[in-house]
N, C-alpha and C positions, 0 to 999 in steps of 0.2 A: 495699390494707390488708395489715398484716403477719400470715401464716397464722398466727400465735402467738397474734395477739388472739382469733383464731376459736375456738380450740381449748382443751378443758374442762381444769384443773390438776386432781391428784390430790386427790380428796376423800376419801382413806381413810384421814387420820392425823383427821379430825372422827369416823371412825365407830369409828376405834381408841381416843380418849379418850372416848365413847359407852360402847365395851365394857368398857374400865377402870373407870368408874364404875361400873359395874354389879358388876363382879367386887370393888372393893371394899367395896361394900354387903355383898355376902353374905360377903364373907370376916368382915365385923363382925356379919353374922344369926348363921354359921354356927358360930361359935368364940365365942359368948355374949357379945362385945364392945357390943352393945346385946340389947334384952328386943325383944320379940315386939310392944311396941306402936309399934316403929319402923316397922311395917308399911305404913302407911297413905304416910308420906313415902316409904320404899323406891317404892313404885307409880307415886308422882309424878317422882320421877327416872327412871326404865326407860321414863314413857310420854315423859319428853323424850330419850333413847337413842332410843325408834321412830321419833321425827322425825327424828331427822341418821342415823341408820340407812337409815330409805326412803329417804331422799334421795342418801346417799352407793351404794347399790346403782343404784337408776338411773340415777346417774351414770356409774358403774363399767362399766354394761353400755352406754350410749352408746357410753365408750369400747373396747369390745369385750371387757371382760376378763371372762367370761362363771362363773369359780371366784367371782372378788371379788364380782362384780357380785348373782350367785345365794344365794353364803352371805350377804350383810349382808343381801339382801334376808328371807332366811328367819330369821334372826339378827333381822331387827328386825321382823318381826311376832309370832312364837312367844315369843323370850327378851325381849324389849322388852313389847312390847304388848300381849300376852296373861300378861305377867309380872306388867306393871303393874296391868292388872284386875282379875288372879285376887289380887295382895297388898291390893287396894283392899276386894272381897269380902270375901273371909274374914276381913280387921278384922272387915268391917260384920257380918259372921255369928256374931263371935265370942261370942255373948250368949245368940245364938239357940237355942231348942232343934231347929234344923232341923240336921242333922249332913252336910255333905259327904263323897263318897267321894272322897277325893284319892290314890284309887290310880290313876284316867283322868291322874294327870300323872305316874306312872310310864310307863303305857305309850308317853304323849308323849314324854317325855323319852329314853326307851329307841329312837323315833322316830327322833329328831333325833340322838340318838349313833350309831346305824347311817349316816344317810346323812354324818355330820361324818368317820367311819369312812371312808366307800368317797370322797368328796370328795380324802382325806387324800393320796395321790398327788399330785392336781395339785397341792399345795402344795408342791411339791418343787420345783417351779420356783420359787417366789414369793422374796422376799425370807427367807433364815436363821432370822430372829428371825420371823416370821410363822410361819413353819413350825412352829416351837416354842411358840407359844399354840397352835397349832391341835394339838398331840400333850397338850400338857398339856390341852386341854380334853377332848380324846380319853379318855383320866383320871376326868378330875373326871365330867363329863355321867353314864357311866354309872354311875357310884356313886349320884349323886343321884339315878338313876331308880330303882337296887333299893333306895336307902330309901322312897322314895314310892313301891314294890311291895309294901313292910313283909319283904323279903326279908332284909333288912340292917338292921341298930339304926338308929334315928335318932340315938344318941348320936356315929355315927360320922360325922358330917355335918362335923366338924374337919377333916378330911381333905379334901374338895371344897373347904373354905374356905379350907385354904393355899392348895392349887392354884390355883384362881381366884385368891387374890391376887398369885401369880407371874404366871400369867395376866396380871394387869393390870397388872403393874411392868412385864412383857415391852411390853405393848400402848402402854405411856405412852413408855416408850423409843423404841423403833421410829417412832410418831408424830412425838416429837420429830427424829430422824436422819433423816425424811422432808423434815420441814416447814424445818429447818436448811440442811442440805446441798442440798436445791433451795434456797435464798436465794442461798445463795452459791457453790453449783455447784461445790461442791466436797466431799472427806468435811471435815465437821467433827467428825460423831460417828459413829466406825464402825459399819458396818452391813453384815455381812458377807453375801457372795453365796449367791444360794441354793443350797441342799443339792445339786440337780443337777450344779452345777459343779465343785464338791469333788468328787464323786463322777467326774464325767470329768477334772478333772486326775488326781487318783489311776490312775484307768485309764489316759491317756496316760503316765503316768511308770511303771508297771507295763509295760505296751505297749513301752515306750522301753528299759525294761531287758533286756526280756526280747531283746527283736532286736537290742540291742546285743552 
């Protein structure tokens, strides 16, 4: 049998329009393009994000890639699944006189921006445009955790809401130039190399001048 049948294709352009959907949402929560009662569907989209999310991490880590594999996996329980319950909740709470403290998702949040922070290196290998959601998320995450610190206005939630929507134009792109260009094994839609190699041709042509 041919080792190609054996062998798992990239499932990370499924977990990339996963993430886009998601950044879309809130770019429409966060810059008042829908009301607060869109909440309850926002939840049901993020918990179908945790499904191709888990899925596309386990796969990722089969295939050895141990960055990819780790962030969709924590990507899709915290920002997915625990995104989607906690929007589900607080509908249902919305009535209530019982009052949540939703500052415990600043300090989550401010969590997950540290380790997307120290993660941020190995991305430098990854594909260009990957690299670049993961600096813009860089961004956005922890602004969203000092407003859910109450450190920062909530009125400045506009702000994460771009970003994430670039965020997710980068994500939807990239997915496509993945899922294209392996068809036809060729570039169809540029997809420039990652930041590492820019950086060592620059060194090799610096290198080159200098000893020339």
């Amino acid at each position: 049998m041919d080792k190609h049948d054996n062998s798992w294709a990239d499932p990370a352009p499924a977990g990339l329009v996963a993430l886009a959907v998601s950044c879309f949402c809130f770019f429409a929560l966060f810059t008042e393009r829908v009301t607060g009662n869109a909440a309850p569907l926002l939840g049901w989209w993020l918990l179908g994000g945790f499904v191709i999310q888990l899925i596309v991490g386990i796969i990722e880590l089969k295939k050895g890639n141990t960055v990819g594999g780790n962030t969709f996996l924590y990507f899709s329980a915290f920002f997915m699944l625990v995104g989607g319950f906690e929007q589900l909740f607080k509908f249902h709470l919305a009535n209530s006189p019982f009052v949540l403290d939703t500052q415990i998702d600043g300090w989550a949040w401010l969590c997950l921006s540290l380790a997307l922070w120290l993660f941020t290196p190995a991305y430098f290998k990854s594909p260009f445009l990957l690299c670049v959601i993961v600096l813009i998320l860089d961004v956005a995450l922890p602004i969203l955790a000092l407003i859910d610190l109450g450190i920062i206005s909530r009125q400045l939630s506009y702000i994460p809401g771009w970003l994430l929507l670039l965020a997710g134009l980068t994500g939807i792109y990239l997915a496509a130039a993945i899922v294209v260009n392996d068809t036809f094994k060729r570039k169809i839609y540029p997809n420039p190399d990652p930041l590492m190699k820019f950086t060592g041709r620059s060194y090799q042509r610096e290198k080159k001048i200098i000893t020339d």
